[in-house]
N, C-alpha and C positions, 0 to 999 in steps of 0.2 A: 145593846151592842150586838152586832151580828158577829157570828161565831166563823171562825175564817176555816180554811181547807189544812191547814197544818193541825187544828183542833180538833178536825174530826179525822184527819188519818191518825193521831196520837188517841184518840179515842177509840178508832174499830180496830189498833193495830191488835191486839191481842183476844179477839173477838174470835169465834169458830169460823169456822171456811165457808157454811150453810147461810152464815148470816150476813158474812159479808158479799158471797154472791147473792143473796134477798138484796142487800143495800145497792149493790151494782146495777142491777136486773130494773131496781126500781125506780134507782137514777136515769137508768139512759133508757127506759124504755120509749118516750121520747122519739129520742134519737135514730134507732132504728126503722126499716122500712115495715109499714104497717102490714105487709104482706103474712097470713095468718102459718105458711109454711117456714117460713124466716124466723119470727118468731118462735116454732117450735126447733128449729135446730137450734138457734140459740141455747134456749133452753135445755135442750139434750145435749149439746157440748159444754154448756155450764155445769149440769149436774154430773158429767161423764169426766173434768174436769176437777169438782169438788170431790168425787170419788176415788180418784186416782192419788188425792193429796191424804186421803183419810184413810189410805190403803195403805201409803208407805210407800207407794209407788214414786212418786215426785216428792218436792220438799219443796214448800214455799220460802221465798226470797225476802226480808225484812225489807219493810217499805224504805227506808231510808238508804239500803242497799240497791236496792232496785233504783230509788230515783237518783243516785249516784252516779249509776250506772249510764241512766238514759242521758245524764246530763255530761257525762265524757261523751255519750256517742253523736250528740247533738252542737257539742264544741261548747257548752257553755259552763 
């Protein structure tokens, strides 16, 4: 049985921030433009990003919060 997208956000939700930007980065890399400068900002506002949350500086948003969220803004 294939494992659905509710199983793995209930699974990386309480994961470090290092690792779920590794699982992000590695998902959509893909998806981005193969451009090798692109790529490295990603990567330096991902990491300048996971830094900012390990600071204290930001505070991340519980996923189920978040997709709440998006789904009031989206009308659904």
């Amino acid at each position: 049985m294939a494992i659905t997208v509710e199983q793995i956000v209930d699974e990386t939700r309480d994961w470090p921030p290092e690792k779920v930007g590794e699982l992000l980065n590695r998902l959509t890399e893909d998806l981005h433009v193969s451009d090798p400068d692109v790529k490295l900002a990603w990567q330096n506002e991902l990491a300048r990003r996971v830094q900012e949350i390990e600071d204290g500086k930001i505070q991340g948003v519980p996923g189920n919060e978040a997709s709440a969220r998006i789904r009031r803004i989206v009308g659904r």
